[in-house]
Structure formats: C-alpha cells, structure tokens
Legacy VTK file of the C-alpha trace (Angstrom):
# vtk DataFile Version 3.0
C-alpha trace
ASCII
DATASET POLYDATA
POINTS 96 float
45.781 108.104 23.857
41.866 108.176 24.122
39.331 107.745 21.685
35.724 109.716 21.904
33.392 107.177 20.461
30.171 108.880 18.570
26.980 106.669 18.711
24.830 107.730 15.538
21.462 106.495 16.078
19.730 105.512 12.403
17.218 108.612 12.983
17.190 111.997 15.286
13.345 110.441 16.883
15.226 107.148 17.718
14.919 108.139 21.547
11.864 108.752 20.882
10.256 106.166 18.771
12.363 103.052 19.071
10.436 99.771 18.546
10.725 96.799 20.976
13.637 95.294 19.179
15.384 98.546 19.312
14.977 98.787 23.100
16.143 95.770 23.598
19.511 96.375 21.724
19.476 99.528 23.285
19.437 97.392 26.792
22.402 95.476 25.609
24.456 98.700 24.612
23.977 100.275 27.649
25.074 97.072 29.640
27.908 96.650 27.545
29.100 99.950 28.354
28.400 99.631 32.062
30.832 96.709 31.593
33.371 98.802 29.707
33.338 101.726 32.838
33.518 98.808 35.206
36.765 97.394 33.929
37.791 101.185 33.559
38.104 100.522 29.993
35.638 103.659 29.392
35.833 106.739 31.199
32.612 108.001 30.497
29.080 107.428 28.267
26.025 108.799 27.590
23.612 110.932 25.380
24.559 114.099 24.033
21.243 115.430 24.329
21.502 117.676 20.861
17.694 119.055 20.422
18.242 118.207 16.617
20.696 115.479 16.215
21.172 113.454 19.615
23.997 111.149 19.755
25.569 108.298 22.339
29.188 109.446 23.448
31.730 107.054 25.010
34.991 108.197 26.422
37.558 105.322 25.922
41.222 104.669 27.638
42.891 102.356 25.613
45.969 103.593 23.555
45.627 101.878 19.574
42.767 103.092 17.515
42.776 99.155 16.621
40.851 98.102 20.412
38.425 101.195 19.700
37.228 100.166 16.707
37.173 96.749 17.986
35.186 97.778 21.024
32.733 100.159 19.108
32.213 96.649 16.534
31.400 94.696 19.477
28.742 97.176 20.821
24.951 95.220 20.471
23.898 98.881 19.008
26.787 98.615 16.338
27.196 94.709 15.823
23.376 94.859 15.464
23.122 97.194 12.743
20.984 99.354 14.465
23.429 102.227 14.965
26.454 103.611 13.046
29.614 104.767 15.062
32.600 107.381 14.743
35.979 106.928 15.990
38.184 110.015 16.998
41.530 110.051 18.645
41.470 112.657 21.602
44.197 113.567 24.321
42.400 112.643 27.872
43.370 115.529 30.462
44.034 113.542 33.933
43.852 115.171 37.247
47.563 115.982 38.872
LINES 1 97
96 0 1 2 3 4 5 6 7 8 9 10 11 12 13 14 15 16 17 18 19 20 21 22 23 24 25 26 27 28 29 30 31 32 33 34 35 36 37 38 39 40 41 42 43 44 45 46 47 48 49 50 51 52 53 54 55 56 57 58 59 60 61 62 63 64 65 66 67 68 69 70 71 72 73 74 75 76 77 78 79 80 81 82 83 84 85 86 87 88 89 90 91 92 93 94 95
C-alpha cells in the first residue's frame, strides 16, 4: 500500500507571502522530505501548483496508514503548526 500525503498550507498566498519563520519551517519540510526520498521511504514530493488552492504532495511507500500519519506528524510544516495535512491510501503502479 501507498499513501498520497496532501500538504494544506494555512492560506492559498502562503507561497507567496510566507514570513521568515515560515520559510524557515518551510526549509525544514523540504529537507525532511529530501530525507524521506533518500531512504526511499517517499517516492515523490512537491507542489501541486493549483492557480487557486496550491498544495504540497508526497508520495509515500510504506504499507500501515499508522507510519503515514506518523511521518506526516513528524513533518517541521505539520509538527510546527504551520500546515495541516491529509492522509489517503492509494495503490502505487510499479514498472514490470
């Protein structure tokens, strides 16, 4: 099982507008999740680049629901209260 991991930023400007605190979390998020691809715990991350509503989107292997939700708590955007975060099991499609 995979989980697709929704980012919800507290405003649709955030991108645009963040303060200096929020840039540094921001920092910290995106390091964490460089981690996460490193250890191949992640297949995938970014912003969905909505012209309305942007979002972050993380593409995680791991098979309980239990480590995503642990994973998405741990995230500096999340644990910081800056963000708010959606979990939602997903089949991954894998080459061969």
């Amino acid at each position: 099982m995979a989980y697709l991991y929704r980012l919800l930023p507290p405003r649709p400007t955030f991108s645009e507008d963040m303060n200096a605190a929020e840039a540094e979390v921001m920092q910290r998020h995106v390091g964490y999740w460089q981690d996460l691809l490193g250890r191949d715990v992640a297949v995938a991350f970014g912003p969905v680049l909505h012209p309305e509503h942007p979002w972050g989107l993380g593409l995680l292997d791991v098979e309980e629901h239990d480590a995503a939700v642990a994973i998405a708590q741990a995230d500096p955007a999340v644990d910081s209260g800056t963000c708010a975060y959606e979990i939602l099991p997903m089949q991954l499609v894998r080459p061969g």
